[in-house]
N, C-alpha and C positions, 0 to 999 in steps of 0.2 A: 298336306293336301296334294301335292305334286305328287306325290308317290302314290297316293289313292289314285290318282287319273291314270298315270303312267299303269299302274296295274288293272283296271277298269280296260284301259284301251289291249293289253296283252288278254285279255279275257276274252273278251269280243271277238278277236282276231281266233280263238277256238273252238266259236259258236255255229260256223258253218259246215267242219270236221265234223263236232258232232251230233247236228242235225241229220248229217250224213251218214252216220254209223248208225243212228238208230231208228230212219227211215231205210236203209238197206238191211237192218236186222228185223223190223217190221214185215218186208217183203218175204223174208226169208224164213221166217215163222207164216206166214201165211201160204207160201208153196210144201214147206214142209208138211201142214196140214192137207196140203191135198195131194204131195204123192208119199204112197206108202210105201213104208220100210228104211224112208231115208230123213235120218234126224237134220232137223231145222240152223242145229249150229254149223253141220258140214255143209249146208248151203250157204250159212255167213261166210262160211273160211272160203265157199268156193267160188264166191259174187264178188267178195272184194281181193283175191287172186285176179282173176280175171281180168275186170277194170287195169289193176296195177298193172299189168302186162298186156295190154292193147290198148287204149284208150289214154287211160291217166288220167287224171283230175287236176283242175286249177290251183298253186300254189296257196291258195290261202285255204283252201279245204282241205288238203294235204296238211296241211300245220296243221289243224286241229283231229286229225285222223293220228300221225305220228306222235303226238306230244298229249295225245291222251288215253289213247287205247289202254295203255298198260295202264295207266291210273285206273283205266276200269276193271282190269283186272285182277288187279292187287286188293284193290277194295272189295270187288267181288268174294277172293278167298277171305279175308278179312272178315265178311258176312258169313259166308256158308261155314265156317267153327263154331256158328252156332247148331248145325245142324248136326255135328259130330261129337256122338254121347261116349262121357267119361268112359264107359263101361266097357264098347267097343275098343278104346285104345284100351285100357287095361288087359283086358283081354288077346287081343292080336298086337299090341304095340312092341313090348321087348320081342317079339319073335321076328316082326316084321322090321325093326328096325334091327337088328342082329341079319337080317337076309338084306336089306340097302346096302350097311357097310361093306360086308359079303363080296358084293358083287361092283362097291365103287373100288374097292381093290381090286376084282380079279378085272374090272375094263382099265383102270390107270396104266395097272402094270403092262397086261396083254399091247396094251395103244401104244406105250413109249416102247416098248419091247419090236412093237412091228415097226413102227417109225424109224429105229435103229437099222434094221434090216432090209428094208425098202429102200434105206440112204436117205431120209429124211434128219432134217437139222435137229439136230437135240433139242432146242427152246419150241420147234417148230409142235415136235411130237408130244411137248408137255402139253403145250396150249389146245391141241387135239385130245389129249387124254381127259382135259378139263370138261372140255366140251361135250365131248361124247359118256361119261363117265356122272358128272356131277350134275351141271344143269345147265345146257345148252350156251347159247349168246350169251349169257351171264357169265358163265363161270369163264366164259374163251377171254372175254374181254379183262375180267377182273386178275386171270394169270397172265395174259399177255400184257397186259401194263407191269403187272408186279415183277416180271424177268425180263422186261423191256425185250419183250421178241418181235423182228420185225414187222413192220404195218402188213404186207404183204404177206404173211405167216397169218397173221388174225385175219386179215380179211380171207383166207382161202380155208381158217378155219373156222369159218363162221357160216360161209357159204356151202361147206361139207355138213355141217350142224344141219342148215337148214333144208337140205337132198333130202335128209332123213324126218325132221318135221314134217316133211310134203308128206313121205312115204307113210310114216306110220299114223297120221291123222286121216289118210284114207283107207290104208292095207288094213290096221289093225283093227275100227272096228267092222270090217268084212273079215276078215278070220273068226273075229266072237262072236259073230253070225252065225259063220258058217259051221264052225265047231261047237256051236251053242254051249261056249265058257263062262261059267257062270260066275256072278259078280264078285263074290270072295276072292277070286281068282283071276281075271280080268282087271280088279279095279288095281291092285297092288302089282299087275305084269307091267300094265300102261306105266304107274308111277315110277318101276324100277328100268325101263327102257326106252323110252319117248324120251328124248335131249332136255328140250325148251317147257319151259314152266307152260306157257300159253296153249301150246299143241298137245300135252298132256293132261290137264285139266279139261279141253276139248275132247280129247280123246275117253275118257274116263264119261264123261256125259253123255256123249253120243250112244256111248252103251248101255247106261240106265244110272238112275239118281244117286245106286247104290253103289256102283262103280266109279262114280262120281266123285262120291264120297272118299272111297276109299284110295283112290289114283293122290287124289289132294293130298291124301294125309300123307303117302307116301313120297309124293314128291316135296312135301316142305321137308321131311326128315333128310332125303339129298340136299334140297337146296341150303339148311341147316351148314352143311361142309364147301359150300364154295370159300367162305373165308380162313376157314379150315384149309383148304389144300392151294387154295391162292398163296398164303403166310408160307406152308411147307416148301412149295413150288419156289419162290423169295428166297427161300433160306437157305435152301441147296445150291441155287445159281450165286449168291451173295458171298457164300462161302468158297467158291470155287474162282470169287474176284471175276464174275461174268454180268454181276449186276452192283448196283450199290445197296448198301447193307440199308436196314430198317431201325430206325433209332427208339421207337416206340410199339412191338408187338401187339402190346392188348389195342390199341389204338388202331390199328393197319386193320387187326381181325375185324373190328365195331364198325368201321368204314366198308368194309365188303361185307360184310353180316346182310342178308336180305328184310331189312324190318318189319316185313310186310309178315311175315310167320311170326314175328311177336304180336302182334295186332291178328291173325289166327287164333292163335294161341289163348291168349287173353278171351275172345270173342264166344274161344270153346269152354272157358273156363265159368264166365259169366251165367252163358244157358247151362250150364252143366249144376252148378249151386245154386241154379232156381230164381236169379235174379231176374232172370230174364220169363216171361209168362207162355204159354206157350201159343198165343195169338200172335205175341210179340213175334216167338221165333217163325209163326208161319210167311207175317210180314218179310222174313229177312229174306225166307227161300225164293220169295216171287221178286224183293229186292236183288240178291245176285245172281236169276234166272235174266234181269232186263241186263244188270251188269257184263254177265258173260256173253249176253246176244251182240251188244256195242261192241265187247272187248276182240270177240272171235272176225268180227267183220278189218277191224284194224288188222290183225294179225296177218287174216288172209291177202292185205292190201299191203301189210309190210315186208311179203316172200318176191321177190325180183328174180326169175328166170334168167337176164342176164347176169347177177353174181353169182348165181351157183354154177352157169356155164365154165366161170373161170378156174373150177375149184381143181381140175386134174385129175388126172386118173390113180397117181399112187396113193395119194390122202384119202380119198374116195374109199381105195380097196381095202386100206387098214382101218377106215372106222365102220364097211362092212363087215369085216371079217370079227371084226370087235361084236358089233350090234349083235349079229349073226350069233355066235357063242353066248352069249349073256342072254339072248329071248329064250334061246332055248335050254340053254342049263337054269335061268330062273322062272319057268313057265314049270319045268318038271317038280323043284322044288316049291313051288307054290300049291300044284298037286298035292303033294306027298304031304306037307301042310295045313293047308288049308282043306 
């Protein structure tokens, strides 16, 4: 009975967060509809930046803004695998996941490579590699705990992470405007070079349902290797007696595994064998259409102007010069591809 209360009263304390996120997503679907050309969820990310950076909000709305957004988002992806037909993976899936791996190689290598030459700390340049390479704030945090790299190292790569969040959740879709890129092409560029799960799924939408689509698919297939190069990342520094070794592998992998793409996964499997009706699935698209509206406004409210300030100018320039090479060598092969 205690613990029912005790969790009852933690619930509550969430309820004003997210009254918050989805009365500012409500606002921002309804200016969305009245200026044209600019999609509804870049006004979420742009009303609750904002806020976060002049104003702020009162502690207990801020809890429920932090400690839920991602829950909305995860769930959202979670929903929209039902909107993603077997056929199209079969189809574009071994190609496009053969073009992910592709290029989480040619960003690891290139990022520790420049780190090296810039005179950045070895652990410093993996935990950048992660970041820029796999899948943003996830993946910085999951290898910098695993090679115990300085606090000070995660946090300036975390804040370099998110420079680039800003940038391409505005830049890119004004490029696929401008260049009028079309979804095949678009949905799978955003997935293979946007850092952060949240600003590439944003980004992937903004451009159209289809791109949407296809941005999701491809960033679960990165996000898939966080645990992956977290473990690798471990085992190099463990071996070199820089970190302490790992007494349980499959264990360490399951623990960074993102579970939220097994609940994808499963979701795409379900509509895909017909269990699912197809009122059902229309249900789920206007379900993670309200999800991503919540999820985008936290996101924007979770970018802080003062941490990226701190980030430096050489980290900065290697995970430019990283970003930079990888849009545009997999923007050509996406071409050529697709």
């Amino acid at each position: 009975m205690k613990n029912i209360s005790t969790w009852s009263k933690k619930a509550l304390w969430l309820v004003p967060g997210t009254v918050f996120l989805f009365a500012v997503g409500l606002f921002s679907w309804y200016l969305g509809a009245k200026i044209p050309y600019i999609s509804y969820l870049l006004i979420c990310i742009g009303i609750g930046m904002l806020i976060a950076n002049t104003t702020g909000l009162p502690d207990i709305i801020e809890k429920g803004i932090y400690d839920t957004h991602k829950v909305w988002l995860e769930t959202g992806i979670v929903v929209l695998g039902a909107r993603i037909l077997l056929s199209d993976l079969v189809r574009v899936g071994p190609i496009l996941l053969g073009i992910v791996i592709l290029f989480l190689l040619i960003g690891l290598t290139l990022t520790q490579y420049l780190a090296a030459k810039f005179g950045l700390d070895q652990k410093f340049g993996s935990v950048l590699a992660s970041g820029v390479s796999v899948c943003g704030v996830s993946a910085v945090i999951a290898t910098g705990g695993g090679i115990e790299a300085k606090k000070k190292h995660i946090a300036y790569a975390i804040a370099a992470v998110l420079v680039f969040d800003v940038t391409t959740v505005f830049l890119w879709p004004a490029i696929g405007a401008a260049f009028s890129i079309p979804a095949d092409v678009f949905g799978p560029w955003a997935g293979i070079t946007s850092p952060s799960t949240g600003t590439t799924v944003a980004i992937g939408f903004i451009h159209s349902d289809q791109a949407g689509q296809l941005t999701t698919m491809t960033k679960m297939a990165r996000n898939v290797f966080i645990g992956v190069w977290a473990l690798m990342f471990t085992l190099y520094y463990a071996r070199r007696g820089m970190t302490e070794g790992i007494e349980n592998k499959a264990s360490y992998l399951w623990d960074k595994f993102p579970k939220f793409v097994l609940g994808f996964l499963m979701t795409m499997a379900l509509a895909n064998v017909g269990i699912l009706s197809e009122a059902q699935i229309g249900y789920m698209k206007n379900a993670y259409s309200w999800l991503f509206m919540m999820a985008f406004v936290g996101l924007g409210y979770d970018i802080d102007f003062a941490d990226m300030a701190r980030t430096g100018f050489k980290p900065l320039l290697v995970v430019l010069i990283v970003f930079s090479t990888v849009s545009l060598l997999s923007i050509g092969i996406l071409y050529t591809v697709f």
